[in-house]
NUTORTI-404787 format. One record per residue (C-alpha): residue in three letters; chain; x, y, z. Coordinates in steps of 0.5 Angstrom, whole numbers, padded with zeros to 4 digits. Example, Ala and Ser with C-alpha at 12.3 -4.5 7.8 and 13.67 -1.06 7.14 Angstrom:
   aa  ch     px     py     pz
  ALA   A   0025  -0009   0016
  SER   A   0027  -0002   0014
***
This chain:
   aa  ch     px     py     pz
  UNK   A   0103  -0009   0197
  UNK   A   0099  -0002   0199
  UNK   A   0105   0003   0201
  UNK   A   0102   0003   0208
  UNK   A   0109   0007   0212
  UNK   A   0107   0012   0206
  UNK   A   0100   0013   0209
  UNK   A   0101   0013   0216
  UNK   A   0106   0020   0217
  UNK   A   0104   0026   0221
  UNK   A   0098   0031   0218
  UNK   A   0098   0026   0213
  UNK   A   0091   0026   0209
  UNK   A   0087   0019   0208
  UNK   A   0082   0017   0204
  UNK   A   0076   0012   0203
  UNK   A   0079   0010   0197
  UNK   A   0086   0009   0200
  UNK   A   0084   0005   0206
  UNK   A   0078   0001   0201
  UNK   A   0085  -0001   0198
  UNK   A   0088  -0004   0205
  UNK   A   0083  -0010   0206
  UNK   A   0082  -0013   0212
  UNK   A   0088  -0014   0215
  UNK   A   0091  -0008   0212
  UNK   A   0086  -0003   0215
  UNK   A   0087  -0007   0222
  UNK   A   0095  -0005   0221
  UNK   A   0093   0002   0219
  UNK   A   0090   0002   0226
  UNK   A   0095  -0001   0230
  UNK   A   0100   0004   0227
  UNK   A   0096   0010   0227
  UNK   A   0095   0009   0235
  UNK   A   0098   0015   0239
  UNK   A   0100   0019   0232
  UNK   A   0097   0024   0228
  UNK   A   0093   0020   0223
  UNK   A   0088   0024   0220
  UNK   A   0082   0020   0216
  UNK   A   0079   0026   0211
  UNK   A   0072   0024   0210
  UNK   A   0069   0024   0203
  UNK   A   0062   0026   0200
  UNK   A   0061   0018   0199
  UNK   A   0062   0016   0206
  UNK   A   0058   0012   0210
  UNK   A   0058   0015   0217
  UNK   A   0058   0007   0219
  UNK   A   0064   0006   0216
  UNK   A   0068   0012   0218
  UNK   A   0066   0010   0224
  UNK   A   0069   0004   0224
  UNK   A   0075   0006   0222
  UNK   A   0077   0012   0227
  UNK   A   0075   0007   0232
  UNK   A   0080   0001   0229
  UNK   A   0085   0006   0231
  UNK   A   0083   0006   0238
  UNK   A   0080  -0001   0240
  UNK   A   0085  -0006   0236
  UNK   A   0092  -0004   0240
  UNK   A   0087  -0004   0247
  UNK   A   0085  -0011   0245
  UNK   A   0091  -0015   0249
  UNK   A   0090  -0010   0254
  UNK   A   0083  -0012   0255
  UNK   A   0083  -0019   0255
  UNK   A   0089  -0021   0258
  UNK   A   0088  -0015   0265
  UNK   A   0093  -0019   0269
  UNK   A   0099  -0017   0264
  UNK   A   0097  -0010   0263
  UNK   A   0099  -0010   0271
  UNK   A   0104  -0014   0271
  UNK   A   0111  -0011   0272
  UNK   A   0113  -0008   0265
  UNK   A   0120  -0009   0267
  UNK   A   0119  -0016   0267
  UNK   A   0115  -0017   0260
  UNK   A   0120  -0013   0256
  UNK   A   0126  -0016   0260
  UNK   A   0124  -0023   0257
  UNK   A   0124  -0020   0249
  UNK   A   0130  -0023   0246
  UNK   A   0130  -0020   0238
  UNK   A   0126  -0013   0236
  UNK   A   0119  -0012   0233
  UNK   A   0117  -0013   0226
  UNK   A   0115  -0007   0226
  UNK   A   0116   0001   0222
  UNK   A   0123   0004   0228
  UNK   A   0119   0008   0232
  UNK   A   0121   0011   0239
  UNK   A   0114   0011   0242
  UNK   A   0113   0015   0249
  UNK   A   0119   0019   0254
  UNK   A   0125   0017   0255
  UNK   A   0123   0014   0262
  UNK   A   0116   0011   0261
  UNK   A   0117   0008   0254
  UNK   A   0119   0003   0248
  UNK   A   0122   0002   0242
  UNK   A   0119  -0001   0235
  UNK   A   0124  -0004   0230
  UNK   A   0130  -0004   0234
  UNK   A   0137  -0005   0231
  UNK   A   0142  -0007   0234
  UNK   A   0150  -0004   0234
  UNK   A   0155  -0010   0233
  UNK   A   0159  -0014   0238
  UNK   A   0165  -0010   0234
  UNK   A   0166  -0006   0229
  UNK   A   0172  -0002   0226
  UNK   A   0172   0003   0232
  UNK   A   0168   0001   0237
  UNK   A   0167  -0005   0241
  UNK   A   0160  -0007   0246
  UNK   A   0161  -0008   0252
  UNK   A   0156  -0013   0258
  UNK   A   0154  -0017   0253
  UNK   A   0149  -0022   0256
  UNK   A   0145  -0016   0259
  UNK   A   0143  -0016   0250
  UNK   A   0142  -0009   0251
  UNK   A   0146  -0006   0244
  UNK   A   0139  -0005   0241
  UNK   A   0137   0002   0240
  UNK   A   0133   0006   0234
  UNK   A   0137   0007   0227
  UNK   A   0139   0014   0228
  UNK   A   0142   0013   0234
  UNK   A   0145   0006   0232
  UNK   A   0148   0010   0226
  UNK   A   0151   0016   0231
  UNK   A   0155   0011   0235
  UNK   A   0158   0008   0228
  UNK   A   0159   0015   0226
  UNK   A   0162   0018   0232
  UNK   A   0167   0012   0234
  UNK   A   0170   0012   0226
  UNK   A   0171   0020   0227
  UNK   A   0174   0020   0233
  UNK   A   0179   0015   0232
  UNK   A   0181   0018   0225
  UNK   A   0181   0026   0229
  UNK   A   0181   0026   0236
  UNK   A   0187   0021   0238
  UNK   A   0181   0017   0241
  UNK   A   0182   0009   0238
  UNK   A   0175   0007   0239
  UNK   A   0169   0008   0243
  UNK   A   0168   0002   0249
  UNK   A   0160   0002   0248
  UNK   A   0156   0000   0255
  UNK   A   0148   0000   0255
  UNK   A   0143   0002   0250
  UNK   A   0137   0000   0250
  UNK   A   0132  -0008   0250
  UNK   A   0131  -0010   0244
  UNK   A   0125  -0008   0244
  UNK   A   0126  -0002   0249
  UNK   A   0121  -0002   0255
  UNK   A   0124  -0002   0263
  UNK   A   0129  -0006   0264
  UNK   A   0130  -0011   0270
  UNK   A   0136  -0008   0272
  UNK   A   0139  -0001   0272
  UNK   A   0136   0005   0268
  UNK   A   0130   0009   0269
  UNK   A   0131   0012   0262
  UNK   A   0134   0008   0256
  UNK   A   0127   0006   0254
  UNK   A   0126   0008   0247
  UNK   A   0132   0007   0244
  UNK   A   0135   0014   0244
  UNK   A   0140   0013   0250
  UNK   A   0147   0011   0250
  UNK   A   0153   0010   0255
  UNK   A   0160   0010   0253
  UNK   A   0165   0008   0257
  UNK   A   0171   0013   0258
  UNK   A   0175   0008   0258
  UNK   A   0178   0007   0252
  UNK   A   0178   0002   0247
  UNK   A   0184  -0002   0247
  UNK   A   0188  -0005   0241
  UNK   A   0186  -0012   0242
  UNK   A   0179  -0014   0242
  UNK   A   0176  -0016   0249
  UNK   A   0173  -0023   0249
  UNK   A   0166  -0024   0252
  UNK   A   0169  -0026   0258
  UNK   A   0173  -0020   0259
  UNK   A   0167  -0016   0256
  UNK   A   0163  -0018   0262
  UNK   A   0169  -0017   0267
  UNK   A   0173  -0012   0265
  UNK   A   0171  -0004   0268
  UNK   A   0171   0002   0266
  UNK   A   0175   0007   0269
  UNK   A   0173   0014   0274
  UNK   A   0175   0020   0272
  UNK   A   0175   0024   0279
  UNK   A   0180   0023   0283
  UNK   A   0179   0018   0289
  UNK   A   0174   0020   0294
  UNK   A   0173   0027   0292
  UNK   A   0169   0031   0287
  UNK   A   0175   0033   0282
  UNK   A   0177   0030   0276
  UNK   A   0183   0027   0275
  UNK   A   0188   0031   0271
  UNK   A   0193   0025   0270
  UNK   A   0186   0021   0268
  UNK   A   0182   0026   0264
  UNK   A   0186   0028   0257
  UNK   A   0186   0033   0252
  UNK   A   0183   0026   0247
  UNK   A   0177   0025   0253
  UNK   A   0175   0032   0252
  UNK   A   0175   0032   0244
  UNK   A   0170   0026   0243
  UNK   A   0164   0029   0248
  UNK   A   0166   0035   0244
  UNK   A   0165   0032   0238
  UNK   A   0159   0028   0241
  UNK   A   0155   0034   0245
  UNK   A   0156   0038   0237
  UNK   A   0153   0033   0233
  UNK   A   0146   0035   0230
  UNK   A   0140   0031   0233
  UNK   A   0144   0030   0240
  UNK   A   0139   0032   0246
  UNK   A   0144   0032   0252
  UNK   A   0150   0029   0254
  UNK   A   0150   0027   0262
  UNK   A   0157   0027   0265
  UNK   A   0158   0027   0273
  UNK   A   0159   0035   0276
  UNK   A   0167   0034   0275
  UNK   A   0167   0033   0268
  UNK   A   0163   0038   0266
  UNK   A   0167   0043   0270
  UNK   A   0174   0040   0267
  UNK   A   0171   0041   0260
  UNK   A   0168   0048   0262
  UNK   A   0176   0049   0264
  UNK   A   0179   0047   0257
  UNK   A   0173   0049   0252
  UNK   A   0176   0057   0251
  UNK   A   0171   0061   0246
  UNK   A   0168   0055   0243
  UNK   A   0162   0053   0248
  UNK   A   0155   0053   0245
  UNK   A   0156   0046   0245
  UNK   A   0157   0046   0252
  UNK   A   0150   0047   0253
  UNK   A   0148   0040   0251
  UNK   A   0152   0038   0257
  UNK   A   0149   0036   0263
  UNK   A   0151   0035   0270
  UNK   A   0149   0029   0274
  UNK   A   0150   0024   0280
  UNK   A   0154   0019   0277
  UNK   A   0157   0018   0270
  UNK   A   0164   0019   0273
  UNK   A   0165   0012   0269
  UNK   A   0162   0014   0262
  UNK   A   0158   0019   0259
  UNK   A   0151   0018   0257
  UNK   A   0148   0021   0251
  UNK   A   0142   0022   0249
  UNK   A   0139   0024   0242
  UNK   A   0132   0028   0241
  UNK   A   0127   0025   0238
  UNK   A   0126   0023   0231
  UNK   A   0122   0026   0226
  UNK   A   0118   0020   0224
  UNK   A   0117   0017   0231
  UNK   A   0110   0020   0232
  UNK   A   0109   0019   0240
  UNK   A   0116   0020   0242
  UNK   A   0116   0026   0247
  UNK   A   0122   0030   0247
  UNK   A   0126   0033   0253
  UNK   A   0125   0041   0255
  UNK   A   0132   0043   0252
  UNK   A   0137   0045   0256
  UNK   A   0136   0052   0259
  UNK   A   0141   0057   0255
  UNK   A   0148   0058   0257
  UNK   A   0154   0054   0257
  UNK   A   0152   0051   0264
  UNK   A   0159   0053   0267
  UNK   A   0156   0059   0273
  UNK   A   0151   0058   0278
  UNK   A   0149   0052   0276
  UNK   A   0155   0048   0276
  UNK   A   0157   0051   0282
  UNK   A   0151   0048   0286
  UNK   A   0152   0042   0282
  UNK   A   0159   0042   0286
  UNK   A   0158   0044   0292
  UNK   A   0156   0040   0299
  UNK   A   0148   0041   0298
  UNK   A   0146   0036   0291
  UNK   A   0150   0032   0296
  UNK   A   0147   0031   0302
  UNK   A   0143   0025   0305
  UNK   A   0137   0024   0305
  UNK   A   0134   0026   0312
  UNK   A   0130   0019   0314
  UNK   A   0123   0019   0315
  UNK   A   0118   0018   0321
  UNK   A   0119   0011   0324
  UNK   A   0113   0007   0321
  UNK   A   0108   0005   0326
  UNK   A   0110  -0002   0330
  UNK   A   0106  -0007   0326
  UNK   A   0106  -0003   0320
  UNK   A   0109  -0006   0314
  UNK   A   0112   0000   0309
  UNK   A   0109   0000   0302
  UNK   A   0113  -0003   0296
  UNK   A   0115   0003   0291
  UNK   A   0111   0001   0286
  UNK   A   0113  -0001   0279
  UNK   A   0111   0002   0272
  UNK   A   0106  -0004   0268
  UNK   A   0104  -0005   0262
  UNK   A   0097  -0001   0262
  UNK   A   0102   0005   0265
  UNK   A   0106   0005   0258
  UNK   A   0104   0008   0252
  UNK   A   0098   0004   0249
  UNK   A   0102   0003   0243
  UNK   A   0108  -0001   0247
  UNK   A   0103  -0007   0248
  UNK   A   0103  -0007   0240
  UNK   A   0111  -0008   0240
  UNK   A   0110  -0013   0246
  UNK   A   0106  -0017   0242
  UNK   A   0109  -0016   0235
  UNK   A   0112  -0022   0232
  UNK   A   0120  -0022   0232
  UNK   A   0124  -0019   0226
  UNK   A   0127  -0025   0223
  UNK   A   0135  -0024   0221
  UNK   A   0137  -0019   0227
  UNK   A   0140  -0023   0231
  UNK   A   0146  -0018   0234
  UNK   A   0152  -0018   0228
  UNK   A   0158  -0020   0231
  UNK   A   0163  -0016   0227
  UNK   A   0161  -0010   0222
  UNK   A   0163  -0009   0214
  UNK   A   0169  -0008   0215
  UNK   A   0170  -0004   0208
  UNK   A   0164   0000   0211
  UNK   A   0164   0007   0208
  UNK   A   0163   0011   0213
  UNK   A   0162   0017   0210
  UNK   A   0157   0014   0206
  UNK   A   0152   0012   0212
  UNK   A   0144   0014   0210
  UNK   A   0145   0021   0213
  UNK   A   0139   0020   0219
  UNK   A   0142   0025   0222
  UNK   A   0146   0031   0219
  UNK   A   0153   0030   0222
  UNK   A   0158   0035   0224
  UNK   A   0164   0035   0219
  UNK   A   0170   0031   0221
  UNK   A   0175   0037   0224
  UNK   A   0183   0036   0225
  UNK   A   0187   0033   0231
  UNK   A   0187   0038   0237
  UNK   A   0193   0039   0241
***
């Protein structure tokens, strides 16, 4: 079979004789997987202009053909399309779109257990993400459990199996590139589904207020979002304005990684950590970075001030008969047009969510997607 991922990269040359080999079948594959990528088809001497044509047309008619003969889906409430999904794409893993309008093909899912982590809210079936993030979490839960006195990750909410909006919750975690982890830690037992759908995660804050809880908030807290917000590949690390003041508190004169952490509303209950986009994901729209600094000043002084804080002021009553507008919703044809390719493909055989990981895995030798901090010692 033709090497199509190899033809398919970005600033990648394709020939006539390249795409003649593909055949039908494969020259429509070529097109789907060139939609939103920068496929470039070198023209040789010997091409017709029609078939050149043809092909450079492939890339942008084949993907809209679901679109345009079925109008009625690509208006449809994209949440409800890709709730419904319950196995991956078979597809090449690919984070196509933003982290808020987006979809991911090629999922992989994070097993229900594994040696130091335990997935949390099972029935949402939203332990699915792209496989450099799926190899993050692996990594990041082994090491802090072996360095940061930290005994495993209670890992929350990923993404679909196929990424997309969900029906429930988040804006973001569309992707496969966003992850929540509970600050709560993981106990020694394990969790049965029961109690993976009942049990809570814990606020760090001191009850109605905007400080941490010391007696909650420990040293081991503060070791794994460092160790998190360290790591090469990470975007941003999202964790409520308290957090970020507590860690800013401890973080003495090592604080370049500071900068990845970000104050939000909420995430008193779990940090959400979000990686940068692959190098191989073609489409994938990264964040601006953060801006420079260790966002312990000005900013995170606002964050904890009364003003993120205060209520909306109400608008203008409606005329008396007048029935407000709904908020609308993002569709299909909102998407980017790839995602309708995801949203069609075939379910990838075999990827039913794993119940428990390798339990001989060697960690250390996981494919390095991502170049990963080394391990450092235990902290006091």
């Amino acid at each position: 079979m033709y090497d199509l991922t190899r033809l398919v990269t970005v600033k990648r040359q394709v020939t006539k004789e390249e795409i003649e080999t593909m055949g039908q079948s494969g020259q429509r594959y070529f097109a789907r997987q060139c939609l939103d990528a920068s496929c470039n088809v070198k023209k040789a001497k010997s091409w017709s202009s029609s078939f050149g044509a043809m092909i450079l047309s492939l890339a942008l008619v084949v993907p809209m053909m679901s679109l345009a003969s079925k109008p009625a889906i690509a208006q449809t409430a994209a949440k409800k399309l890709f709730g419904k999904k319950r196995a991956p794409a078979n597809l090449q893993a690919r984070a196509i779109g933003s982290y808020a309008k987006g979809c991911l093909a090629g999922g992989r899912a994070l097993s229900i257990d594994g040696p130091a982590w335990q997935a949390m809210r099972l029935s949402r079936n939203r332990n699915w993400g792209h496989p450099q993030l799926i190899a993050f979490l692996e990594r990041l839960a082994v090491d802090a459990q072996a360095y940061d006195g930290w005994n495993g990750l209670l890992v929350g909410d990923l993404a679909q199996p196929r990424g997309g909006p969900m029906l429930t919750g988040h804006a973001s975690h569309q992707i496969g590139l966003d992850a929540d982890i509970w600050l709560r830690p993981m106990p020694a037992r394990r969790f049965t589904r029961k109690e993976r759908e009942k049990v809570s995660a814990i606020s760090m804050l001191k009850k109605g207020t905007r400080t941490v809880d010391s007696n909650k908030f420990s040293m081991a807290h503060f070791r794994v979002i460092k160790r998190a917000a360290s790591t090469p590949g990470v975007a941003r690390i999202f964790v409520h304005p308290g957090i970020k003041k507590a860690l800013c508190d401890r973080a003495g004169n090592d604080r370049a990684w500071l900068r990845q952490v970000r104050p939000w509303y909420g995430h008193h209950y779990h940090f959400h950590v979000r990686m940068k986009c692959p190098n191989d994901s073609v489409g994938c729209k990264n964040q601006a970075p953060p801006p420079a600094g260790d966002g312990c000043g000005k900013e995170l002084s606002w964050w904890l001030s009364d003003e993120p804080w205060k209520p909306k002021k109400p608008k203008k009553p409606k005329k008396p008969g007048k029935k407000p507008k709904k908020k609308r919703q993002i569709t299909l044809a909102d998407l980017p047009q790839a995602c309708s390719v995801v949203l069609d493909a075939a379910p990838a055989t075999g990827q039913a969510t794993p119940v428990m990981a390798a339990k001989a895995a060697n960690y250390q030798s996981i494919p390095v997607l991502l170049q990963l901090p080394k391990p450092r010692p235990l902290q006091r």
